[in-house]
Every structure is written in C-alpha cells, then in structure tokens.
Backbone of each chain as nested JSON, in Angstrom:
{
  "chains": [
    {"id": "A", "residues": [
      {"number": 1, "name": "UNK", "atoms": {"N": [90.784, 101.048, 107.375], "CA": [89.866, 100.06, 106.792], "C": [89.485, 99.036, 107.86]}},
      {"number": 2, "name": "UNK", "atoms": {"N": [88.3, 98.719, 107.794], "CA": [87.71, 98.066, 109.0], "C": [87.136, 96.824, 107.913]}},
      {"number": 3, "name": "UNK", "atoms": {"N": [87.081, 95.287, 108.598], "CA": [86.442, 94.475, 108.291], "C": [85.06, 94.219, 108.87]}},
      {"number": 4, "name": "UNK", "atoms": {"N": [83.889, 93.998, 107.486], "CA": [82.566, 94.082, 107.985], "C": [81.77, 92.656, 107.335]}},
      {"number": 5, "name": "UNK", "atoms": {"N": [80.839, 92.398, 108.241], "CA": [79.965, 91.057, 107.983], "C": [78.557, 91.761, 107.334]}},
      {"number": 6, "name": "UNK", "atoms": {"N": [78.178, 92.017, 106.642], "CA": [76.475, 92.276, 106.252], "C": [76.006, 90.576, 106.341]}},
      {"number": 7, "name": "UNK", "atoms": {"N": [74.348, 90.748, 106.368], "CA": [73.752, 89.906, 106.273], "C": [72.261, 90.001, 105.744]}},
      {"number": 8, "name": "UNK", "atoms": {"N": [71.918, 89.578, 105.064], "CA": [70.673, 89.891, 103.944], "C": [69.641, 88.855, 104.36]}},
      {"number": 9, "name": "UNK", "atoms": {"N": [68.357, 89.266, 104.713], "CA": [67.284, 88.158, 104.432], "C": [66.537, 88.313, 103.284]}},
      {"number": 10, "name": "UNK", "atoms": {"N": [65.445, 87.087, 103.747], "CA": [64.05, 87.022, 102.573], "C": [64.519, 86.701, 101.316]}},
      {"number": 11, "name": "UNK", "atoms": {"N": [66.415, 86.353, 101.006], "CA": [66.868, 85.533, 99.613], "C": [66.479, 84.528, 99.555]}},
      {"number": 12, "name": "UNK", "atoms": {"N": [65.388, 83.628, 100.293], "CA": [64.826, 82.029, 99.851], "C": [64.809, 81.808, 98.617]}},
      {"number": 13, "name": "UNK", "atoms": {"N": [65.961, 80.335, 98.587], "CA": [65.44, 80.299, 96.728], "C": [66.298, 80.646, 96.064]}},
      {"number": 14, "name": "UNK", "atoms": {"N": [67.824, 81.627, 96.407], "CA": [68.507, 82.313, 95.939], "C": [69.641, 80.776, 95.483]}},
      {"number": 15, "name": "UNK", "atoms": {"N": [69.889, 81.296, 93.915], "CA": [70.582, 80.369, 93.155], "C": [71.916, 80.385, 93.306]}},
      {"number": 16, "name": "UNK", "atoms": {"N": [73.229, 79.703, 92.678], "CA": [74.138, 80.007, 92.637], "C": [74.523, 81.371, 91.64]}},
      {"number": 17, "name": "UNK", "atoms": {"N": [73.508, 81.432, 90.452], "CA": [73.877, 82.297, 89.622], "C": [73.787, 83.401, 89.735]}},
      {"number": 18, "name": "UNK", "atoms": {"N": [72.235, 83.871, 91.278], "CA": [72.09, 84.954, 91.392], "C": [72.883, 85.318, 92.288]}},
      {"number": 19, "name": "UNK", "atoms": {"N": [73.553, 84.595, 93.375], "CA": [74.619, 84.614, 94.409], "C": [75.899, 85.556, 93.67]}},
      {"number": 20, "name": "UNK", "atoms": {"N": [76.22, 84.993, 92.409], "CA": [76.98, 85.438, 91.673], "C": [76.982, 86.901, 90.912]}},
      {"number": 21, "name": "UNK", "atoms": {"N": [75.541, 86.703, 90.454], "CA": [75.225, 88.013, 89.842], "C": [75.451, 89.497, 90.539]}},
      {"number": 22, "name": "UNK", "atoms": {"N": [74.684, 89.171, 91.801], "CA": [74.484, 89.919, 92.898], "C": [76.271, 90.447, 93.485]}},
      {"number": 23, "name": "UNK", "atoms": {"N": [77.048, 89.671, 93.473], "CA": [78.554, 89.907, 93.957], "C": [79.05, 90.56, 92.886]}},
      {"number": 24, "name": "UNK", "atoms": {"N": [79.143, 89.975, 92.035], "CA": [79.44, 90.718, 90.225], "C": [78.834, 93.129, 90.155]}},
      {"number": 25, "name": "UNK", "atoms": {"N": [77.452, 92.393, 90.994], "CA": [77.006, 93.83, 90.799], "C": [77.482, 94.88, 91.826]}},
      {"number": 26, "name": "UNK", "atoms": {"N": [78.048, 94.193, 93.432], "CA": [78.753, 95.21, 93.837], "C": [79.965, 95.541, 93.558]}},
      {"number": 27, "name": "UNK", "atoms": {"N": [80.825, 94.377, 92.914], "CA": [82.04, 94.15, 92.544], "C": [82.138, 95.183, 91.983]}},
      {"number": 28, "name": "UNK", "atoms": {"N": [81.55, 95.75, 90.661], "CA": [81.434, 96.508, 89.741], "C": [81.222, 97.814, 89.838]}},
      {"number": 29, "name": "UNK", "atoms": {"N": [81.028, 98.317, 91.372], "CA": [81.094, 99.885, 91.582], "C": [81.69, 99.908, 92.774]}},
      {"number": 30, "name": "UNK", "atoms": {"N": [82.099, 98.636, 93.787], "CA": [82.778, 99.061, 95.056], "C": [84.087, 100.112, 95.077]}},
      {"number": 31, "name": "UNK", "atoms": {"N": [84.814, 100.474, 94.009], "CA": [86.076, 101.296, 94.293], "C": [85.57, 102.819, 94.022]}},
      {"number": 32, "name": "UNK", "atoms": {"N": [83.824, 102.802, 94.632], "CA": [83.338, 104.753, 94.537], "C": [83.485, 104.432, 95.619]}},
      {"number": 33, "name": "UNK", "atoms": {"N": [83.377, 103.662, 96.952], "CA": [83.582, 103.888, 98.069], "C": [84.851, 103.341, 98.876]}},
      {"number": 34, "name": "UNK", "atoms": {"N": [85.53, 102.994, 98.009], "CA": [87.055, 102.777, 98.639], "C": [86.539, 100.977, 99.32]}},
      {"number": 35, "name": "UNK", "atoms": {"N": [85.373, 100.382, 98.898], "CA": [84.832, 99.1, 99.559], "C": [85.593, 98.028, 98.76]}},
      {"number": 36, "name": "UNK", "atoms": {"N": [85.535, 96.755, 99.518], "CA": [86.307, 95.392, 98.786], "C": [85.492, 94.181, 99.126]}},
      {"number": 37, "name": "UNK", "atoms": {"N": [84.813, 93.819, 98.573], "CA": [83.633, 92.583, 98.663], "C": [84.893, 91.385, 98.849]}},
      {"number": 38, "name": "UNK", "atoms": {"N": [84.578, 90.879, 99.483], "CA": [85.927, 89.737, 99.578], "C": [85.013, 88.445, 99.641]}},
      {"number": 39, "name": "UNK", "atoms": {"N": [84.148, 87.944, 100.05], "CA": [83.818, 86.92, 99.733], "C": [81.71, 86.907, 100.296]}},
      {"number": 40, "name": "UNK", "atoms": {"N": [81.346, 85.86, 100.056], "CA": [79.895, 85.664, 100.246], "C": [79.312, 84.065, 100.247]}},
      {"number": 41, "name": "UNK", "atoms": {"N": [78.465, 84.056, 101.469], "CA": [77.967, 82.484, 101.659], "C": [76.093, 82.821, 101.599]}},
      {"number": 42, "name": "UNK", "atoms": {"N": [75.748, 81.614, 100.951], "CA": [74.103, 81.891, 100.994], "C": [73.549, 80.963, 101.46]}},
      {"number": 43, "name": "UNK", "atoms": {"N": [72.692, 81.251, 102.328], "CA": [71.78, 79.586, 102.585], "C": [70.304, 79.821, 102.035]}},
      {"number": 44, "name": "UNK", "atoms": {"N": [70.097, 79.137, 100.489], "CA": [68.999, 79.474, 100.17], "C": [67.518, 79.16, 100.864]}},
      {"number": 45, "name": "UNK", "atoms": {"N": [67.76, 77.929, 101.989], "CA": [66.564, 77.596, 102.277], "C": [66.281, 78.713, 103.65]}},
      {"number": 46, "name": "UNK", "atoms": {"N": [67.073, 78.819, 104.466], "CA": [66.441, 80.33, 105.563], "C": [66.606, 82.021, 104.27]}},
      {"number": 47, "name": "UNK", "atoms": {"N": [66.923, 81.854, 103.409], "CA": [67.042, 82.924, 102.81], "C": [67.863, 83.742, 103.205]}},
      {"number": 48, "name": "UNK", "atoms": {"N": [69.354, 83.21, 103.605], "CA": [70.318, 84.401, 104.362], "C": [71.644, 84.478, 103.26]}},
      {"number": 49, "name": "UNK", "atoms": {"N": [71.874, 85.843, 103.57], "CA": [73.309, 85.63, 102.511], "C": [73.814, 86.602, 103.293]}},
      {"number": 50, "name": "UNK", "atoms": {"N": [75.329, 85.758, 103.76], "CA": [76.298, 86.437, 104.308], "C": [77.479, 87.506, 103.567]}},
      {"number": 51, "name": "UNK", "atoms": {"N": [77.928, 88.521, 103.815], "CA": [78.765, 89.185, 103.0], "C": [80.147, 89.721, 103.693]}},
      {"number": 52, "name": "UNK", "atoms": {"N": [80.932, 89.085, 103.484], "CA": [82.71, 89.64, 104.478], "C": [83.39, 90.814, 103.439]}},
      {"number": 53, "name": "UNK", "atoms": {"N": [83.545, 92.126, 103.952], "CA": [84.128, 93.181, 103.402], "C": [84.862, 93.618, 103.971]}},
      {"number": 54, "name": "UNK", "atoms": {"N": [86.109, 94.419, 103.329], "CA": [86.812, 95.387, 103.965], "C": [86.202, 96.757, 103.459]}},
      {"number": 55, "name": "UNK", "atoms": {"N": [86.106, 98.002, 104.259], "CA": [85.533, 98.932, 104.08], "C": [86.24, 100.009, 104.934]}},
      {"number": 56, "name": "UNK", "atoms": {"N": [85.617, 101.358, 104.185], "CA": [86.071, 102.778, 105.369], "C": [85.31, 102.589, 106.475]}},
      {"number": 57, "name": "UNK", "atoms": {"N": [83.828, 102.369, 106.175], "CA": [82.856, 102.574, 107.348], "C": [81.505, 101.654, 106.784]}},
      {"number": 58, "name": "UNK", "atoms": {"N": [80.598, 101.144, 107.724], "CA": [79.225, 100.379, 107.406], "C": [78.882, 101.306, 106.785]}},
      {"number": 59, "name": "UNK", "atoms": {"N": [78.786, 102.354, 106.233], "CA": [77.787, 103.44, 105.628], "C": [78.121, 103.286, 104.272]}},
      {"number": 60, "name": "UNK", "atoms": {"N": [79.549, 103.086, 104.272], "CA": [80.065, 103.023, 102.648], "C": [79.67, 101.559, 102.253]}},
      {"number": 61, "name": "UNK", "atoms": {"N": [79.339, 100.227, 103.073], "CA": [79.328, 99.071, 102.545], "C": [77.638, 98.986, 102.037]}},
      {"number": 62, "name": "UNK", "atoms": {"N": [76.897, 99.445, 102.454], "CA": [75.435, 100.016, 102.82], "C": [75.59, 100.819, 101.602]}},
      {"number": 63, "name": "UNK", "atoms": {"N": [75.851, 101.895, 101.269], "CA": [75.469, 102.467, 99.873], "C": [76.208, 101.761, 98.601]}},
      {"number": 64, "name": "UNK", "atoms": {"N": [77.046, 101.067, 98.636], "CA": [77.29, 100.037, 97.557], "C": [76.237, 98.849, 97.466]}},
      {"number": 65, "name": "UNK", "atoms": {"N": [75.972, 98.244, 98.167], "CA": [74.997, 97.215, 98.463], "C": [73.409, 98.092, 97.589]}},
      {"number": 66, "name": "UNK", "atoms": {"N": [73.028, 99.049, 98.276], "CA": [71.221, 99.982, 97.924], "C": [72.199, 99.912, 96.413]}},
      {"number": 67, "name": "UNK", "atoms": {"N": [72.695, 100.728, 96.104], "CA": [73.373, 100.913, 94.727], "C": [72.819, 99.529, 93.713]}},
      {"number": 68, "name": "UNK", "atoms": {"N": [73.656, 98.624, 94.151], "CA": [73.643, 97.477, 93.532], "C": [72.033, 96.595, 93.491]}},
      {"number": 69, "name": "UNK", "atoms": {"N": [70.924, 96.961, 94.768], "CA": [70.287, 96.689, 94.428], "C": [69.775, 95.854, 95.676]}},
      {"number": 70, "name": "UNK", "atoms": {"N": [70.673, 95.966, 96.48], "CA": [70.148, 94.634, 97.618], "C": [70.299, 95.498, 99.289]}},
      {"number": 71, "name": "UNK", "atoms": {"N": [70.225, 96.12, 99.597], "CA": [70.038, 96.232, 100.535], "C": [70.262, 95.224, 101.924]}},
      {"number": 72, "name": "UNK", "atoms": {"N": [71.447, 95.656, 102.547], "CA": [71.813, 94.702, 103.802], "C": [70.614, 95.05, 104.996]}},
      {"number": 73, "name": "UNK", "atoms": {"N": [70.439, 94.124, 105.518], "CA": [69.626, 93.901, 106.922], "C": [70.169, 94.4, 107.595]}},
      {"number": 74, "name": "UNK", "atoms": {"N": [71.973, 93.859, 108.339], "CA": [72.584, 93.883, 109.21], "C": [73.909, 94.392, 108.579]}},
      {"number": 75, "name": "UNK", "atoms": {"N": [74.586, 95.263, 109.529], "CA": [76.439, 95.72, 108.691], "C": [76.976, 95.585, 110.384]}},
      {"number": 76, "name": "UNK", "atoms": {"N": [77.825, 94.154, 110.723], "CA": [78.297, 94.494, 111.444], "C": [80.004, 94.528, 111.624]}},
      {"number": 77, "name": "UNK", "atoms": {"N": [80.617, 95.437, 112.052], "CA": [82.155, 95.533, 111.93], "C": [82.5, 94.193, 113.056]}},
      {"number": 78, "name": "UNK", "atoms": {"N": [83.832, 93.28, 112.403], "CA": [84.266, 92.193, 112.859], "C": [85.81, 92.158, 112.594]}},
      {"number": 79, "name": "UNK", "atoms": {"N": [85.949, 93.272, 114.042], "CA": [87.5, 93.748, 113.784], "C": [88.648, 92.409, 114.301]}},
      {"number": 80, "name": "UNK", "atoms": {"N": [87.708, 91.596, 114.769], "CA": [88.365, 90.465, 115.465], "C": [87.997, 88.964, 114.646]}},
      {"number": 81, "name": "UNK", "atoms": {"N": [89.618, 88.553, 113.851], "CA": [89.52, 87.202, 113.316], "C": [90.296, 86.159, 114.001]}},
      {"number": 82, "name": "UNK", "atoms": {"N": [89.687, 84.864, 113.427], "CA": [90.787, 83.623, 113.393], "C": [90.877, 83.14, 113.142]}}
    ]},
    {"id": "B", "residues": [
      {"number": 1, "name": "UNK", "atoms": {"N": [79.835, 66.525, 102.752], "CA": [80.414, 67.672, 103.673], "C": [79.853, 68.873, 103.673]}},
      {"number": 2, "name": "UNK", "atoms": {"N": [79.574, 69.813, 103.932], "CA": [78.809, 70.992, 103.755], "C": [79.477, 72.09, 104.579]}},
      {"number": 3, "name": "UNK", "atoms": {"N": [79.295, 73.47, 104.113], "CA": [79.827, 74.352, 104.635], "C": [78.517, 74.92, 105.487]}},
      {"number": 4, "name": "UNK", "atoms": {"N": [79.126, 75.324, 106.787], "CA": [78.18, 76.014, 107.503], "C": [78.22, 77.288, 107.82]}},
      {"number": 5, "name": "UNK", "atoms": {"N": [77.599, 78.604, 108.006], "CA": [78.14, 79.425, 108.889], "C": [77.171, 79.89, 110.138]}},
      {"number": 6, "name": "UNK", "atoms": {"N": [77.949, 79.582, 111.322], "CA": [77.322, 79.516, 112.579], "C": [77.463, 80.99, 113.457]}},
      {"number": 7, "name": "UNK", "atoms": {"N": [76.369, 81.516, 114.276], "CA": [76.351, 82.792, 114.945], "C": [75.933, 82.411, 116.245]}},
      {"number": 8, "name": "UNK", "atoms": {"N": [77.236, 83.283, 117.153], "CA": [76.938, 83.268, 118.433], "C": [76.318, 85.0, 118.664]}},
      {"number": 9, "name": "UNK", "atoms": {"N": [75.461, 85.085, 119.644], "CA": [74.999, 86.356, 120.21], "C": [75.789, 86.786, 122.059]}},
      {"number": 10, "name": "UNK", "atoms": {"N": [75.464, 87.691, 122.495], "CA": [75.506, 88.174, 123.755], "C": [76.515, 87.73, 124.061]}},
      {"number": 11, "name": "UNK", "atoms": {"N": [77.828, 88.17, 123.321], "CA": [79.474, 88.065, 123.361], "C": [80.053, 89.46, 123.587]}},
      {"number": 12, "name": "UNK", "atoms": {"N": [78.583, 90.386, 124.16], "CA": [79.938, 91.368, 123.931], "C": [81.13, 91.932, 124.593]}},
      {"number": 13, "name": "UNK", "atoms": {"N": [82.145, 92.103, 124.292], "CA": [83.571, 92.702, 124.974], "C": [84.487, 91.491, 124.399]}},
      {"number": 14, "name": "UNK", "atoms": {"N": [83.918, 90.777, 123.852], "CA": [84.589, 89.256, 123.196], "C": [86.196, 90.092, 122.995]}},
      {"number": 15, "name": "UNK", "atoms": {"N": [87.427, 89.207, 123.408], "CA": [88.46, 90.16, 123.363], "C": [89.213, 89.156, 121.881]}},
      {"number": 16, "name": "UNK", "atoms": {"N": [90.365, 89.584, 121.538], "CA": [90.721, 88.626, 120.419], "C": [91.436, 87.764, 121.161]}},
      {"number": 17, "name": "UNK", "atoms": {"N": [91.82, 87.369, 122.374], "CA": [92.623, 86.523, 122.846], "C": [91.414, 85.518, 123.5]}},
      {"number": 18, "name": "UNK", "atoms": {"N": [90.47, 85.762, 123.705], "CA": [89.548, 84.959, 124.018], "C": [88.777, 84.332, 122.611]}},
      {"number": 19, "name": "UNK", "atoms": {"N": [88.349, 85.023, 121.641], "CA": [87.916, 84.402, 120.329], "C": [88.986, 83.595, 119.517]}},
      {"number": 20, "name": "UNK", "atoms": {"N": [90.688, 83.551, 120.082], "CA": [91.598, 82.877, 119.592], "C": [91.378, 81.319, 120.705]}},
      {"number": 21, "name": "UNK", "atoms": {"N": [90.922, 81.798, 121.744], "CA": [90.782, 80.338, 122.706], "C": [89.748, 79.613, 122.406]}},
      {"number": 22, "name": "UNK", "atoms": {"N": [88.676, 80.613, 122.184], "CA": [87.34, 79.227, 121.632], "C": [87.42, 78.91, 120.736]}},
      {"number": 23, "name": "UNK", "atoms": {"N": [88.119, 79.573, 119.501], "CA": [88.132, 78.224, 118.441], "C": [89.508, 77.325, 118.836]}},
      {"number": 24, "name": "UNK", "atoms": {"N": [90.222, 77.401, 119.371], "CA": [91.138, 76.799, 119.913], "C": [90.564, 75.76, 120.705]}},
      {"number": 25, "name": "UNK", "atoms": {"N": [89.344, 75.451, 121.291], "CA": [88.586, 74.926, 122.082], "C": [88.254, 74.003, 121.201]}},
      {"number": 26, "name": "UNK", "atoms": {"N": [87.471, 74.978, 119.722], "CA": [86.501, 74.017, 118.807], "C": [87.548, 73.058, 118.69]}},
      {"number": 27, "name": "UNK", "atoms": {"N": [88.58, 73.273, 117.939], "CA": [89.737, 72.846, 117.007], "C": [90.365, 71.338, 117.945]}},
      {"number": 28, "name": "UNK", "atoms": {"N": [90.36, 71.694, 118.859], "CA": [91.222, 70.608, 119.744], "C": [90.579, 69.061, 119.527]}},
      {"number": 29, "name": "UNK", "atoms": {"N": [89.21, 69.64, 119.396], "CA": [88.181, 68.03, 119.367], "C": [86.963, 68.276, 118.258]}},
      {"number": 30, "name": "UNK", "atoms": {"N": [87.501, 69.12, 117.331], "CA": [86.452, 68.781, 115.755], "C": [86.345, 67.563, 115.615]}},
      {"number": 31, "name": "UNK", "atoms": {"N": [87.384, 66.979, 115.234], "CA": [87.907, 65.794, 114.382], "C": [86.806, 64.701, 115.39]}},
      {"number": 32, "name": "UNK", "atoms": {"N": [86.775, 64.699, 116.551], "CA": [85.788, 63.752, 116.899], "C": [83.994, 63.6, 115.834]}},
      {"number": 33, "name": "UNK", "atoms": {"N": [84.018, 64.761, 115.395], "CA": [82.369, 64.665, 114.597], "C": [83.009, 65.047, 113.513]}},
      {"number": 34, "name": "UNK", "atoms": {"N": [84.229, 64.975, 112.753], "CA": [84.419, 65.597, 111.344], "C": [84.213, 66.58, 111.005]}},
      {"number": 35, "name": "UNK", "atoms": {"N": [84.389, 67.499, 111.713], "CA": [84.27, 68.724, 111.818], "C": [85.232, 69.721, 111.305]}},
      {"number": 36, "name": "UNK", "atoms": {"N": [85.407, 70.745, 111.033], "CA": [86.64, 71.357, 110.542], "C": [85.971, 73.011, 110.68]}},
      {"number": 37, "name": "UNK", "atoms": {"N": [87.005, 73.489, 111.851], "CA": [86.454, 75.076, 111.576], "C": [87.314, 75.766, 110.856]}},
      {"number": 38, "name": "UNK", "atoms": {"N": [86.975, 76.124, 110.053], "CA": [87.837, 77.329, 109.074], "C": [88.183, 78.811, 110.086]}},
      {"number": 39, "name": "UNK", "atoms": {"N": [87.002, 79.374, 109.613], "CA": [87.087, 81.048, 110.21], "C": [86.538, 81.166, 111.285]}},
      {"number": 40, "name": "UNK", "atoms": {"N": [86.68, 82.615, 112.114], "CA": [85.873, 83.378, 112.819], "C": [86.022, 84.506, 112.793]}},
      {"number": 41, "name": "UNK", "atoms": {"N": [85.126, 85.622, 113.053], "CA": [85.097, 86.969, 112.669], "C": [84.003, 86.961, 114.356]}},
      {"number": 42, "name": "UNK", "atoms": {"N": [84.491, 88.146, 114.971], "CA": [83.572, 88.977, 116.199], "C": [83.585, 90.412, 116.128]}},
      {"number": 43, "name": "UNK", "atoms": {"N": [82.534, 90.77, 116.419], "CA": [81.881, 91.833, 116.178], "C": [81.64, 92.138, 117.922]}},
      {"number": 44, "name": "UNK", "atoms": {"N": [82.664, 92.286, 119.031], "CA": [82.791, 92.737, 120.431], "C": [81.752, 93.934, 120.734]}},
      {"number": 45, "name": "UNK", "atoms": {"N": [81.275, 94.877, 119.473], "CA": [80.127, 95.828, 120.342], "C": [78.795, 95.135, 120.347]}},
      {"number": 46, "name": "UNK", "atoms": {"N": [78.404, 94.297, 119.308], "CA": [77.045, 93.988, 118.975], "C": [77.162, 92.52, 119.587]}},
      {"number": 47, "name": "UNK", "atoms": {"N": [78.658, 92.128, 120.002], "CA": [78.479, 90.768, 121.209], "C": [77.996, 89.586, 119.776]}},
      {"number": 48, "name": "UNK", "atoms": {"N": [78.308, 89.823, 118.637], "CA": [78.053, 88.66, 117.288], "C": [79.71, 87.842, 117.028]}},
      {"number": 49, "name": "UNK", "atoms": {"N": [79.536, 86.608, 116.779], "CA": [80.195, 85.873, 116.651], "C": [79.89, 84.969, 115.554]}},
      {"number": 50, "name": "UNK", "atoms": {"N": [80.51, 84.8, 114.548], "CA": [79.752, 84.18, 113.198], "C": [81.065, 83.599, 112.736]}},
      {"number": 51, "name": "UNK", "atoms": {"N": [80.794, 81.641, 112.75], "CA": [82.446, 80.976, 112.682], "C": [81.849, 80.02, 111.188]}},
      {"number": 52, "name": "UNK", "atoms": {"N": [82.452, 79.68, 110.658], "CA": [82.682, 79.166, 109.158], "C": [83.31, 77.981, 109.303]}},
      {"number": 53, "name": "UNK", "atoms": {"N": [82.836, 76.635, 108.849], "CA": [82.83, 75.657, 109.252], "C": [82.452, 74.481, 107.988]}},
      {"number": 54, "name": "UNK", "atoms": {"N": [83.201, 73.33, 108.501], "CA": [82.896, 72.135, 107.007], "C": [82.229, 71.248, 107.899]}},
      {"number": 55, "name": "UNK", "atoms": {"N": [81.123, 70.327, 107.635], "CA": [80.813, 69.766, 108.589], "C": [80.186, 68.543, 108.292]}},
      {"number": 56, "name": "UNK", "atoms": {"N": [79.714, 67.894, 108.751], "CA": [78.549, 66.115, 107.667], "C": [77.05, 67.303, 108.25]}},
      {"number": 57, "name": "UNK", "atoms": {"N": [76.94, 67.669, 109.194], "CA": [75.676, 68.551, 109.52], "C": [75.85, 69.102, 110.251]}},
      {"number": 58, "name": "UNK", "atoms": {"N": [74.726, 70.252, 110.478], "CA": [74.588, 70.974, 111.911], "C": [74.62, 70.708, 112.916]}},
      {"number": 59, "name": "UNK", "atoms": {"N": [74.027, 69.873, 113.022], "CA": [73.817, 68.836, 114.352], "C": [75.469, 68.449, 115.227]}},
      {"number": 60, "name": "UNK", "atoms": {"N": [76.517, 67.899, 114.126], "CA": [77.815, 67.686, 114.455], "C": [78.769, 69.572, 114.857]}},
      {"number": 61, "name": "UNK", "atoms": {"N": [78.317, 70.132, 113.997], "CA": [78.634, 71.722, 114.418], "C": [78.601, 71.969, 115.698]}},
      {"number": 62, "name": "UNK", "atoms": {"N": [76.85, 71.885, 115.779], "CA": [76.263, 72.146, 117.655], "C": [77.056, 71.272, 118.705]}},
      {"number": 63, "name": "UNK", "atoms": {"N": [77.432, 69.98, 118.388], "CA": [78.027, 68.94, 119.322], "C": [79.244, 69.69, 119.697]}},
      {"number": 64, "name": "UNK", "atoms": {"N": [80.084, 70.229, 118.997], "CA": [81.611, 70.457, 119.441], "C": [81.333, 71.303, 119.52]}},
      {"number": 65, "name": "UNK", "atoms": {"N": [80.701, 72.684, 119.696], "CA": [80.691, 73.914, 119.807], "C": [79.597, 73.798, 121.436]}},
      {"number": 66, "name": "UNK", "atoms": {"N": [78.711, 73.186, 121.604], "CA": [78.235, 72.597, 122.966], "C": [79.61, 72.157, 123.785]}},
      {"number": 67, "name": "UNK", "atoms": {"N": [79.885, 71.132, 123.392], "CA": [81.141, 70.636, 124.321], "C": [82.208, 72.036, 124.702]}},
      {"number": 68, "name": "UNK", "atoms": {"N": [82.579, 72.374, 123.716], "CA": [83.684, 73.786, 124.148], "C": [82.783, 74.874, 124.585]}},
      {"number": 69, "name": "UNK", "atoms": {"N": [81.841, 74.716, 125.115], "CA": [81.426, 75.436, 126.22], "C": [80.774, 77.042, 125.275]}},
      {"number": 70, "name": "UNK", "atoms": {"N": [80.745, 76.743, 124.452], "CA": [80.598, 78.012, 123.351], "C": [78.703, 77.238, 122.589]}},
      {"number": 71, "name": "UNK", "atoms": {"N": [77.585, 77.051, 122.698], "CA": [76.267, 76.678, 121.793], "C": [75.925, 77.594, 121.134]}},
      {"number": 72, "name": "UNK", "atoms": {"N": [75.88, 77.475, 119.223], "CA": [75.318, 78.842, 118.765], "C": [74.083, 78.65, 119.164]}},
      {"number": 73, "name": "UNK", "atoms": {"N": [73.725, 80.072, 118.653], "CA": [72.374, 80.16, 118.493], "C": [71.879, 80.09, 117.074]}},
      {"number": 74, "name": "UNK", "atoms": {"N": [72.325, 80.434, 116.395], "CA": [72.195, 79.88, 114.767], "C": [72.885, 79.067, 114.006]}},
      {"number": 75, "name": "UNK", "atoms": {"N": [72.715, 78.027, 113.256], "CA": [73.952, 77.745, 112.171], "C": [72.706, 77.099, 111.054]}},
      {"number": 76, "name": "UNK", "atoms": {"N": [73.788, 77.841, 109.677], "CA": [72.642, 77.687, 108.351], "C": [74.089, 77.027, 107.819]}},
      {"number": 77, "name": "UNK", "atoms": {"N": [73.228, 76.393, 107.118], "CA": [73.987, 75.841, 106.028], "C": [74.202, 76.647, 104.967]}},
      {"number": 78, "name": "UNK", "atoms": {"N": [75.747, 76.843, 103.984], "CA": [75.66, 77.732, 103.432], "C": [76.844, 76.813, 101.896]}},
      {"number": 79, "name": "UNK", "atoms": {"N": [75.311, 76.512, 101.198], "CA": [75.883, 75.584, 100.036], "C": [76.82, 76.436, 98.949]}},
      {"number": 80, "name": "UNK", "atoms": {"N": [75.944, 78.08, 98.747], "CA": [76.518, 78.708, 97.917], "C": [77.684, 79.411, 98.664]}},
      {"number": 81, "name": "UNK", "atoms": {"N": [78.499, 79.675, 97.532], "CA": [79.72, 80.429, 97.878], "C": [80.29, 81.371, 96.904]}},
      {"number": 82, "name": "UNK", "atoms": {"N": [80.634, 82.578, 96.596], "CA": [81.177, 83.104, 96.11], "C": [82.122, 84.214, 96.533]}}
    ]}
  ]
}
C-alpha cells in the first residue's frame, strides 16, 4: 500500500457540504479497490481539492474517484512523510 | 487562523532525511509569524512537495518557508476539511 495525494480542479465555489458529499461518495465504494480515503482539504476560491489516500496503485485511486463521479487531475504517490 | 496547504515543485530525488530537515528548518522559527506546520507528504519522482499548515495568512507561510531556504510555489488556503 502506497500513500497518494490526488488533486482536483475547476471545484470553485465548492461548499462544505459538497466537500462532504463528494468524500461520503468515495467512502462508499473504496473497499472494490482495496483504497482508503483518509482525509481531504478544499480551497473553494482557486477551485482545488486536495485528497490523501492509502492505495494499491494511482489506477485504483483514479477508478474510485471516475466511479464516484469526480475525476482527479493529478494522482501523485507521496511515499515520503513528516 | 486558517489552514493552508502549500506545494513545492522541482524537488525531485527529495530523500526522507532531507524532507525531515526542511520542515525541521520550517519548525525551528514558525512561531516567529504564528505559524504552525502540521504535515508533509513528497512525491521524490514528480519532485512535488505539498506541506499542511495553520497560519494568520499566506503571506506569513511564504515568510518562514522563504527564510528556510525552501519558497513554495503555491499555497491555497484550504478552509474546508474533511
């Protein structure tokens, strides 16, 4: 399991509720890909929403995400914390 | 106070003993701008660096992250959280 950052544009505007909704909706099918949504930051005014996962591979965090409806921009693995 | 999350680029080979020294860098002299870094996550192939942060503004972010010799290139403010 590898830790991964996605990052989403063009959410300008994005609420707390849809922030929520949107996590709720991968929440809700991540264990077809063995994925774990662990947390999410949004900045509604550039329209970015950050996403920290543990995952098998970007491919599996990427078809939970299209699944759910949102499509990541960016999946990058961030095997290095602190 | 506001949460930020800030991205460095053209890091790559970033090792974890070096991403343990620059926030070690941030950390030593936050407290001069009220600053507080939480996380960091690096992504060593794509050279991305994206650190998580409490802050009064961006502006105070850029100051201590300028001084430790580390300037992002992005930081959004990131009100939502889930």
């Amino acid at each position: 399991m590898t830790r991964f950052m996605d990052v989403h544009h063009g959410m300008e505007g994005i609420t707390a509720d849809q922030l929520r909704e949107a996590h709720q909706a991968d929440l809700a099918i991540e264990k077809d890909e063995n994925v774990h949504f662990e947390q999410a930051w949004a900045d509604p005014e550039s329209g970015t929403v950050y996403c920290l996962s543990e995952a098998p591979s970007a491919e599996a965090v990427q078809r939970i995400h299209e699944r759910a409806g949102h499509k990541a921009d960016e999946i990058h693995a961030v095997p290095l914390t602190v």
